[in-house]
KEVEXDREN-699243 format. One record per residue (C-alpha): x, y, z; residue number from 1. Coordinates in steps of 0.5 Angstrom, whole numbers, plus 500, padded with zeros to 3 digits. Example, Ala and Ser with C-alpha at 12.3 -4.5 7.8 and 13.67 -1.06 7.14 Angstrom:
residues 2
{kemar {525; 491; 516}; 1}
{kemar {527; 498; 514}; 2}
END
This chain:
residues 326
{kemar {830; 770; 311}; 1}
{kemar {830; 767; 317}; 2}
{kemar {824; 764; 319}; 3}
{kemar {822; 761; 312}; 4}
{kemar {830; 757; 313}; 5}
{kemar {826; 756; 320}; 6}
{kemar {820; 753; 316}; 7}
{kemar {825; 749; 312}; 8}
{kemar {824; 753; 305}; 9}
{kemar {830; 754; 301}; 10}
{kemar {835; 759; 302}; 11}
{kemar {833; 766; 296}; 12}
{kemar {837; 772; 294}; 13}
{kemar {832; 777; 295}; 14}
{kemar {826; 777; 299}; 15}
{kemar {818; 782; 298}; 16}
{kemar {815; 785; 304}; 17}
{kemar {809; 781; 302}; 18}
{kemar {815; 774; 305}; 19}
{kemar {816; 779; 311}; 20}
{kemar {808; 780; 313}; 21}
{kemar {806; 772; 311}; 22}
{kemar {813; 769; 316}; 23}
{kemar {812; 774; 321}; 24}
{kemar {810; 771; 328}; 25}
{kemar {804; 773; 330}; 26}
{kemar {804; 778; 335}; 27}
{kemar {808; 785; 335}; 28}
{kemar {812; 782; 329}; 29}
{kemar {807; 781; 325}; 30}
{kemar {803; 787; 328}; 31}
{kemar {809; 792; 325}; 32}
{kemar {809; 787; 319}; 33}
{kemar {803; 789; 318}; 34}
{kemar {803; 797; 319}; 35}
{kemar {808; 797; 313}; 36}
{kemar {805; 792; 309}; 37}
{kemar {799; 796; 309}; 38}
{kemar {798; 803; 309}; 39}
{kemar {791; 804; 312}; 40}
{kemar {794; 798; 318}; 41}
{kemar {799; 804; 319}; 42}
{kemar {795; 808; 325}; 43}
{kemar {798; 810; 331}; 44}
{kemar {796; 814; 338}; 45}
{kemar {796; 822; 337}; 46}
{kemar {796; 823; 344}; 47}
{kemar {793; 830; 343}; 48}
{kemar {792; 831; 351}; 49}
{kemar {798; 830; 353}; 50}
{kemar {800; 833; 349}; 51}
{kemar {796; 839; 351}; 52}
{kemar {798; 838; 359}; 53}
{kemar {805; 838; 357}; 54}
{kemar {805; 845; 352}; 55}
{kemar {801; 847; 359}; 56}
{kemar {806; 846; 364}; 57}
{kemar {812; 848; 358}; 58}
{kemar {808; 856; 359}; 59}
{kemar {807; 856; 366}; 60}
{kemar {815; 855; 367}; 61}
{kemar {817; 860; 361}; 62}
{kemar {812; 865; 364}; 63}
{kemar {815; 864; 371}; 64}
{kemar {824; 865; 368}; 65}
{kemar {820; 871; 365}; 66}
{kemar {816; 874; 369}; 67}
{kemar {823; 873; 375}; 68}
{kemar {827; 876; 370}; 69}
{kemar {823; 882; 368}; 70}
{kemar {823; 882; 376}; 71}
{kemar {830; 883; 375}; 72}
{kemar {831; 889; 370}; 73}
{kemar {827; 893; 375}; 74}
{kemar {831; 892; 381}; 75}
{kemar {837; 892; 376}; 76}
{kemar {834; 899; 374}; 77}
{kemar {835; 902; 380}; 78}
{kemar {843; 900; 381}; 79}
{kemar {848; 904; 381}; 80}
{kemar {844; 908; 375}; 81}
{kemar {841; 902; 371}; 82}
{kemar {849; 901; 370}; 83}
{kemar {848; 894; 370}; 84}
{kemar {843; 894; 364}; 85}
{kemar {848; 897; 359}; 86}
{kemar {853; 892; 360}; 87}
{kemar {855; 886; 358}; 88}
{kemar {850; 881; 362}; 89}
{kemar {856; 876; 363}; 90}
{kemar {863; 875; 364}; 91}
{kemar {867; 875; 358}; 92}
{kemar {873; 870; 361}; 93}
{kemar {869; 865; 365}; 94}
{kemar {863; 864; 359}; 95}
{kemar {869; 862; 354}; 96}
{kemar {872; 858; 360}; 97}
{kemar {865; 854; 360}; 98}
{kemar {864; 854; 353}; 99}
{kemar {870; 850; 353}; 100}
{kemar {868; 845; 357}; 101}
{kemar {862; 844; 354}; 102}
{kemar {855; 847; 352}; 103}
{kemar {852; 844; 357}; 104}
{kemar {856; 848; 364}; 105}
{kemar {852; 854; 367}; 106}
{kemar {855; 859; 371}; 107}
{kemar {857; 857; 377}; 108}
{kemar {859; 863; 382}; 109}
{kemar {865; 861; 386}; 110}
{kemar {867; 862; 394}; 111}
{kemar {868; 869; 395}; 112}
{kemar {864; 872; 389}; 113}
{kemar {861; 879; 390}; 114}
{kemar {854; 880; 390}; 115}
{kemar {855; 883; 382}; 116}
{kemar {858; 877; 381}; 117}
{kemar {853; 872; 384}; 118}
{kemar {847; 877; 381}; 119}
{kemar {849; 876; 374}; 120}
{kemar {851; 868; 374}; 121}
{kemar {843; 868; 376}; 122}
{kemar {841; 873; 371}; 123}
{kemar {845; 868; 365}; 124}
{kemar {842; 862; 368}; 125}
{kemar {836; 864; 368}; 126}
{kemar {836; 865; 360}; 127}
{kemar {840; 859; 359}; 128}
{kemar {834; 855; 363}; 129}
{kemar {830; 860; 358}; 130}
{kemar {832; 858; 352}; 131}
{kemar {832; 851; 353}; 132}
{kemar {825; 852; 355}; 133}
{kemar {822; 855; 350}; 134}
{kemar {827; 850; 344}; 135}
{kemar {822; 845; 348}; 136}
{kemar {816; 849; 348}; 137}
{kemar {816; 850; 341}; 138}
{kemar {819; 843; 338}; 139}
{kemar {812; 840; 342}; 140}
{kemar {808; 846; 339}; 141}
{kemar {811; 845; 332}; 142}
{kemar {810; 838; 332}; 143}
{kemar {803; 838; 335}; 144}
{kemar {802; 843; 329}; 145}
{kemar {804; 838; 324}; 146}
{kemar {801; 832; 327}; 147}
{kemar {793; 836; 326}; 148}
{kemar {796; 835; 318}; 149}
{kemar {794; 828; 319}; 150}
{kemar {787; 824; 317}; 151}
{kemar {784; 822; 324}; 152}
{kemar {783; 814; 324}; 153}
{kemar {775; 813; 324}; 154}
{kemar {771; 809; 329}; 155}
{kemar {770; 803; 325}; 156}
{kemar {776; 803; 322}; 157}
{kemar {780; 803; 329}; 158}
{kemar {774; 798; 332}; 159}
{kemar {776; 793; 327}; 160}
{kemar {785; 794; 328}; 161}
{kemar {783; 792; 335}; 162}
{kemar {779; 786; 334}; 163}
{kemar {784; 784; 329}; 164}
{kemar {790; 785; 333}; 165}
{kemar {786; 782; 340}; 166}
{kemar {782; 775; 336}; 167}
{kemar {787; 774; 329}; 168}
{kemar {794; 777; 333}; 169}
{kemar {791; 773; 340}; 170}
{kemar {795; 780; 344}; 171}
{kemar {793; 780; 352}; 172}
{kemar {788; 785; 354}; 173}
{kemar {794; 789; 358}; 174}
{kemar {797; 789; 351}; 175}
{kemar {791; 792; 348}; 176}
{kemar {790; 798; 353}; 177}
{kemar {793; 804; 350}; 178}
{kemar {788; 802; 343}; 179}
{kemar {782; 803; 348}; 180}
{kemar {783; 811; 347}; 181}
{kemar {779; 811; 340}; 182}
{kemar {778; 818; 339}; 183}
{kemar {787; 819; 339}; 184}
{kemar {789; 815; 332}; 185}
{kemar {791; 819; 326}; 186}
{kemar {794; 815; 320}; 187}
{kemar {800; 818; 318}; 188}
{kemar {799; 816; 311}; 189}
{kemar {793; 819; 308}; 190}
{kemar {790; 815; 303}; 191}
{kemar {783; 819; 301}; 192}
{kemar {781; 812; 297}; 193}
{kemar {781; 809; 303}; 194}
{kemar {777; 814; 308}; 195}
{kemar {772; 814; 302}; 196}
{kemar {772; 807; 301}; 197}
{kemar {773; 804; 308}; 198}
{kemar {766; 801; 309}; 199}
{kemar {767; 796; 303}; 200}
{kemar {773; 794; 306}; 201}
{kemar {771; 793; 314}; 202}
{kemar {765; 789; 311}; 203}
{kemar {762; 783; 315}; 204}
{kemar {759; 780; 308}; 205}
{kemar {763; 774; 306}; 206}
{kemar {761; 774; 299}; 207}
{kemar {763; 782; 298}; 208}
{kemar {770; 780; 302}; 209}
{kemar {771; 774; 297}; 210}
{kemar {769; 779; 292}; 211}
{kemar {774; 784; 293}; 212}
{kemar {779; 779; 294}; 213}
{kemar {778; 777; 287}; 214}
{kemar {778; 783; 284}; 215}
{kemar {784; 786; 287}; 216}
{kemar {788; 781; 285}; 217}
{kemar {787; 783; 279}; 218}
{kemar {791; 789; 280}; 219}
{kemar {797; 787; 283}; 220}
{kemar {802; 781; 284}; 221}
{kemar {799; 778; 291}; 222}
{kemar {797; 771; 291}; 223}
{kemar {791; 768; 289}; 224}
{kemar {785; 768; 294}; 225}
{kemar {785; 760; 294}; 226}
{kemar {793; 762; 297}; 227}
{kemar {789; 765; 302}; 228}
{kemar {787; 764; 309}; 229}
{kemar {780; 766; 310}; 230}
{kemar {780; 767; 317}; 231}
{kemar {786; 772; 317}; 232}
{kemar {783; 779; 317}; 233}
{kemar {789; 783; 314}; 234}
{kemar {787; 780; 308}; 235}
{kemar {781; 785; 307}; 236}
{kemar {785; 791; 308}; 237}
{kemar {791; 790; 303}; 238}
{kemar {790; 797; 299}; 239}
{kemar {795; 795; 294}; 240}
{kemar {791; 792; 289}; 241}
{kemar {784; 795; 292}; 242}
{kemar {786; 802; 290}; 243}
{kemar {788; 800; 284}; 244}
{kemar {782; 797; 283}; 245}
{kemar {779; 803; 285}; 246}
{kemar {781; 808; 281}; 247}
{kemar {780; 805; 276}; 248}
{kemar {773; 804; 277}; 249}
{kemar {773; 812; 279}; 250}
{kemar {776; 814; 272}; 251}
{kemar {770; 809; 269}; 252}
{kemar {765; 813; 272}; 253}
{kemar {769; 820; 271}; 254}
{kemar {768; 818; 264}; 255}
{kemar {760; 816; 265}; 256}
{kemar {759; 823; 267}; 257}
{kemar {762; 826; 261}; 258}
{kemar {761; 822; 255}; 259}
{kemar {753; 823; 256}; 260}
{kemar {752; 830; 256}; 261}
{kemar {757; 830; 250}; 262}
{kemar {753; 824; 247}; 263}
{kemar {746; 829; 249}; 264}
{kemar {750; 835; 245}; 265}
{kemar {752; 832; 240}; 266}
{kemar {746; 827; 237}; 267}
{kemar {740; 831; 239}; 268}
{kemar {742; 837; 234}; 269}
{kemar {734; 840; 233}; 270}
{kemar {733; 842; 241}; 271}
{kemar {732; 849; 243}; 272}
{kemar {740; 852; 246}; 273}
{kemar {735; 853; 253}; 274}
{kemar {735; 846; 252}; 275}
{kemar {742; 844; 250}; 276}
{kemar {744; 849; 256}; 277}
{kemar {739; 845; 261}; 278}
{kemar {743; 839; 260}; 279}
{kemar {749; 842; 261}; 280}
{kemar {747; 845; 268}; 281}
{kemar {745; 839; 270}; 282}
{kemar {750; 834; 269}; 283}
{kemar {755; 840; 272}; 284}
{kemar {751; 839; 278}; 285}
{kemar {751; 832; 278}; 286}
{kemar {759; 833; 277}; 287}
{kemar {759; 837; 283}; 288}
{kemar {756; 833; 287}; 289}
{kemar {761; 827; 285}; 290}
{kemar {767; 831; 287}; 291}
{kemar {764; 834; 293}; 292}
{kemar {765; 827; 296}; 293}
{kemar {773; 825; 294}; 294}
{kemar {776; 832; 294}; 295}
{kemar {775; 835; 301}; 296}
{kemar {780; 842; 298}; 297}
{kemar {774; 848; 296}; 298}
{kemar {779; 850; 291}; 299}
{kemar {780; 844; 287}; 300}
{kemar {773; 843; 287}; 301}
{kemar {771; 850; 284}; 302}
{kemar {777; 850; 278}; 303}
{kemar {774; 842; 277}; 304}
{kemar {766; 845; 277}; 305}
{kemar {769; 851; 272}; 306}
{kemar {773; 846; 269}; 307}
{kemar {768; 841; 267}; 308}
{kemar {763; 847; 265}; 309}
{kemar {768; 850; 260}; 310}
{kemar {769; 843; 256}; 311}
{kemar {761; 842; 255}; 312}
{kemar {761; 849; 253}; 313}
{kemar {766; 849; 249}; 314}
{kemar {763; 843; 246}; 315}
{kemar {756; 846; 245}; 316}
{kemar {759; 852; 242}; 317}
{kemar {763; 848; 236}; 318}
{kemar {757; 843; 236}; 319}
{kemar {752; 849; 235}; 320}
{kemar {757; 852; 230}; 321}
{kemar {758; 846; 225}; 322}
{kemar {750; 844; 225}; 323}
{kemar {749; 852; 222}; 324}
{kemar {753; 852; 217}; 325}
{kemar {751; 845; 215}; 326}
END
């Protein structure tokens, strides 16, 4: 790798990304290193409104071929009987001949052409220019459409991306124009661990930060938080231990939810079934009220809710039958 040759390490067959993101020069390079190093840093502009101003001005030129070419057909109709409505709209040999020299030739009436000649090379360039337009126009529309798909960058999450790369990448305020648009960043990589979690990673607590530090450490093979400059913000925001450390700390609490109704069921044996259905409609409730948070799918959510139910139904039935025949 050439910057740790530069900075007078040995030479090594293979280097990470984590090499990449520690040796890259501060400034864009580090910037890029950073956005594919960690996921969450991966935000760039939507541009939804030009965007917009563009499909805008792609309608107004498809309507305005069309509209001519209708224009056309009607005064078309009334020219030697509409004739020239039922036959072939273009010249069979000078279209080869074009197509030959390339796609990209349109039809060029020659000196001396008759007036059916030069109506029809217009009516074939106007859709040949009517197909290009509407090839663009759709492009944009479906790329637009794909582009909603992604999660919108949060305020906070963008005010802190920009005064990382301002104070910590030392970027010039003309650099930093076009991240002055804070409604306009989506992230292409949705991460919903991080959208719910982003407030622990965006603190401004030391003592929180040094914690996570430590405890995502745990979960991965980065460097030691002593190895670490405290003064570089990127730090908090790897999400490669974080979100291990997450979904751990999930599957704790997903285990919370279920292993105490079934303790309930199971050791207090002399309760009234209104009472074994009590508890099981309550902690139901609280179960739904903690996936409504990480799950944004309805769906997902109801055959979760339905899912959770039949398991502590399921156990009540067995448990209730095992305490008759005892």
């Amino acid at each position: 790798m050439a910057t740790k040759r530069q900075a007078g390490e040995g030479f090594d067959a293979f280097y990470s990304d984590l090499d990449v993101l520690k040796r890259s020069p501060k400034g864009w390079p580090s910037i890029a290193a950073t956005q594919m190093y960690m996921p969450n840093y991966d935000s760039h502009r939507a541009f939804k409104s030009p965007t917009h101003a563009a499909l805008i001005n792609l309608e107004q030129k498809i309507d305005c071929v069309v509209n001519k070419l209708d224009e056309r057909d009607f005064e078309d109709a009334k020219t030697e009987g509409g004739r020239p409505l039922r036959s072939l709209p273009f010249d069979r040999e000078k279209f080869v001949a074009r197509c030959l020299r390339g796609p990209a030739h349109l039809s060029t009436p020659t000196p001396g052409s008759s007036p059916g000649e030069l109506r029809m090379a217009e009516r074939e360039n106007l859709h040949a220019c009517l197909g290009i337009l509407l090839k663009e126009y759709f492009t944009l529309l479906h790329m637009h459409h794909q582009n909603l798909k992604f999660p919108r960058v949060s305020r906070r999450a963008h005010e802190a991306h920009f005064q990382a790369a301002r104070d910590h990448q030392g970027l010039e305020d003309e650099a930093c124009a076009f991240m002055r648009y804070i409604d306009d960043w989506i992230c292409p990589e949705p991460d919903i661990i991080f959208q719910r979690f982003e407030n622990l990673l965006y603190t401004k607590s030391k003592g929180l930060t040094q914690f996570l530090k430590h405890a995502c450490c745990l979960f991965s093979s980065a460097p030691l938080p002593s190895a670490m400059s405290d003064d570089d913000p990127r730090v908090r925001y790897s999400l490669r231990g974080f979100e291990r450390f997450v979904k751990g700390l999930l599957g704790l609490v997903s285990l919370s939810l279920l292993a105490p109704p079934v303790a309930v069921l199971y050791l207090r044996t002399g309760w009234p079934r209104a009472a074994y259905l009590g508890v099981v409609v309550a902690f139901s409730t609280v179960f739904c009220f903690v996936l409504a948070l990480f799950e944004p799918n309805t769906a997902r959510l109801l055959v979760g809710l339905a899912a959770f139910f039949a398991v502590l139904i399921a156990f009540l039935s067995n448990n209730m039958v095992n305490c008759e025949a005892a």
